[in-house]
C-alpha positions in Angstrom: -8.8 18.8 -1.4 -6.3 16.3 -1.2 -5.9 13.3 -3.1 -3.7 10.4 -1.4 -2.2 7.4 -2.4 -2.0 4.1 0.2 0.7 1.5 -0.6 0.1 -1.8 2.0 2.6 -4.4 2.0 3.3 -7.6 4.1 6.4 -6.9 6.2 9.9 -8.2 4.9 9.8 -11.0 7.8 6.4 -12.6 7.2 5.4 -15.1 4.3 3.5 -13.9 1.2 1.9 -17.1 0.1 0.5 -15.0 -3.0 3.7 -13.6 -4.3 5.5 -16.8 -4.0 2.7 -18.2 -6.7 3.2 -15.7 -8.4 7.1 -15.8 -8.9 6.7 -19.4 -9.4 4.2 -18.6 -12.7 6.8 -16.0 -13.2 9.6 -18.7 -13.6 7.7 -20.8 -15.4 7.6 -18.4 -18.0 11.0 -18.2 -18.5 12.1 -15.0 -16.7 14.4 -16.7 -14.1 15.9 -13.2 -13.6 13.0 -12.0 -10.9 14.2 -12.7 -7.8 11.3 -11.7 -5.9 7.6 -10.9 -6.4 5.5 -9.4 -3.0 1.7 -8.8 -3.4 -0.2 -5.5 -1.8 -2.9 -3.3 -1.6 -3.2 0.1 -3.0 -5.8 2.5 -2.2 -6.8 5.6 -3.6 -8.9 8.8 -0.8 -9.4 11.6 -1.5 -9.7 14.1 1.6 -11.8 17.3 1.9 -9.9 20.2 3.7 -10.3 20.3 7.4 -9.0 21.9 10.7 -7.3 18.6 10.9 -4.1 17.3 9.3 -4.3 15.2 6.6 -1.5 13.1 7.6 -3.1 12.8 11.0 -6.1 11.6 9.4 -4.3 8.9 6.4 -2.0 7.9 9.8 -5.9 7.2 11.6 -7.6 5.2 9.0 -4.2 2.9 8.3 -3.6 1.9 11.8 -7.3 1.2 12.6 -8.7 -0.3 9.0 -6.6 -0.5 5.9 -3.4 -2.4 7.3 -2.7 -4.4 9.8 0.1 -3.3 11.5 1.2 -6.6 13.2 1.8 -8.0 9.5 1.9 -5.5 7.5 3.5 -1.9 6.5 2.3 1.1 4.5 3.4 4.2 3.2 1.6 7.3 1.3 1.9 10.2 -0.9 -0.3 13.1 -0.3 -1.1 15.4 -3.3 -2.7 18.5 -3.1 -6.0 18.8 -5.7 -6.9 22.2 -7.4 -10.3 23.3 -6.1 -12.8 23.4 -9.7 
């Protein structure tokens, strides 16, 4: 079994009206020093074993449903699970 880990983000050249609120409540706490604050999505699958890659699959199911690829970039770790 494999257990992966999704990381979606908006792509450096498009706005993220979320992280901007957020840096400005970040500033307004006094810690001028953050320069930057981007907002994303993280998901956790975990994969049974199959005839098919994994990567394949994670590759699949981010194109088609989790990101969308026109605003947005992702990127994964795949960790293999001990079988109980």
């Amino acid at each position: 079994m494999y257990f992966v880990k999704v990381y979606v983000t908006y792509k450096d050249s498009v706005l993220d009206p979320q992280g901007e609120a957020v840096k400005g409540a970040v500033h307004r706490l006094g810690y001028d020093e953050i320069e930057d604050v981007r907002i994303g999505k993280y998901f956790e699958i975990k994969v049974a074993k199959s005839d098919r890659p994994v990567e394949v699959m994670i590759e699949e199911v981010c194109d088609k449903l989790l990101a969308n690829v026109n605003m947005e970039t992702y990127r994964y770790e795949i960790l293999t699970l001990e079988e109980a």
